[in-house]
N, C-alpha and C positions, 0 to 999 in steps of 0.2 A: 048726551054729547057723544057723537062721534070720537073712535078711539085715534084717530087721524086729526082730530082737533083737538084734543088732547094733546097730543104729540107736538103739533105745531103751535100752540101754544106753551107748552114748555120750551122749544128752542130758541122761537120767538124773546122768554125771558133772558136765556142763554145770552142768545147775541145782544140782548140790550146790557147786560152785564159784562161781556167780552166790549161792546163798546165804550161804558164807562171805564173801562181798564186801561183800553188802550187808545184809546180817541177816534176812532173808526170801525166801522160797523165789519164784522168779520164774514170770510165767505166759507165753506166747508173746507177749502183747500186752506185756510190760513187756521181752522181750528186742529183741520189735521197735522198742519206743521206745529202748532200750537204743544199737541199733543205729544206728538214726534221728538219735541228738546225735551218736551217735560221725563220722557223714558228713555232719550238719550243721557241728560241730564250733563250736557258740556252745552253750555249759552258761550255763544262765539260771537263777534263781530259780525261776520259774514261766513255765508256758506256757498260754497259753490251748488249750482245748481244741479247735477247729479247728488249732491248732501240735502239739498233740499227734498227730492224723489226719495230718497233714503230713508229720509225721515218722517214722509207721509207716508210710508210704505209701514215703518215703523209702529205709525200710529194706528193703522188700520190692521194689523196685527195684533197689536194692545190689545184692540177694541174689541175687534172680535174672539180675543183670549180668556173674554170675559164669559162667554158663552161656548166654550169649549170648540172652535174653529180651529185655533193656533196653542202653540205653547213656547215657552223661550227655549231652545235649546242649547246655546252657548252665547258670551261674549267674547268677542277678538280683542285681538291686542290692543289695537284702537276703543273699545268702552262700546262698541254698537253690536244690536242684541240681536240673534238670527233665530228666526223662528222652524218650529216647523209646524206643518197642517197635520192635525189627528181629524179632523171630517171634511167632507163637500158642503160646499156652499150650497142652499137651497136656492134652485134658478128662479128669477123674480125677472122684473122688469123694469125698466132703469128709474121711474118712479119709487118702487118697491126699493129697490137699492139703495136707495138716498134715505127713503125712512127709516131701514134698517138698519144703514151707520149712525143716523140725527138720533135712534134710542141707545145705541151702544155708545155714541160720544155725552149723551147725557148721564146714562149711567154711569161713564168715568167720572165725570164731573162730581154726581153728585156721590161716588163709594170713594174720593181722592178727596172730598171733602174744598175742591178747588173754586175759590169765588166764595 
């Protein structure tokens, strides 16, 4: 097997499990916000849409904090968490990019123990 099928096979179960959760099938941006509250950790009503960006921003710093990209460097007053970059990203191609986050969002998943 292809390590790409692999891959997509594991997110494949992801999203079928983010679907039984929440009743609709989820798209990268709704796992990234997904992940976003879960490291904010204030579940609100509603977010304004700049908290939204915030918070996918959030998540994909998470993500790749896992692999030494990011690290947290403070909380503000408000509980949201600012990172900073200790390396460069390796340049890939927008394909490349998506598989990149779809293993660091599964990794979250599965070292968060989440599902």
């Amino acid at each position: 097997m292809h390590m790409n099928d692999d891959l997509q096979a594991r997110w494949w179960v992801l999203e079928s499990k983010l679907m039984e959760r929440f009743g609709k099938k989820p798209d990268m941006e709704a796992i990234l916000f997904l992940i976003g509250i879960q490291e904010f950790g204030h579940v609100r009503d509603k977010f304004t849409k700049e908290q939204k960006q915030d918070l996918m921003h959030v998540a994909v710093c998470t993500l790749l904090a896992q692999s030494g990209y990011y690290e947290i460097e403070l909380y503000d007053d408000d509980g949201w968490p600012h990172f900073r970059q200790l390396k460069s990203l390796p340049i890939m191609t927008m394909p490349e990019q998506e598989n990149f986050l779809k293993d660091h969002a599964l990794l979250y998943f599965e070292t968060h123990n989440i599902l």
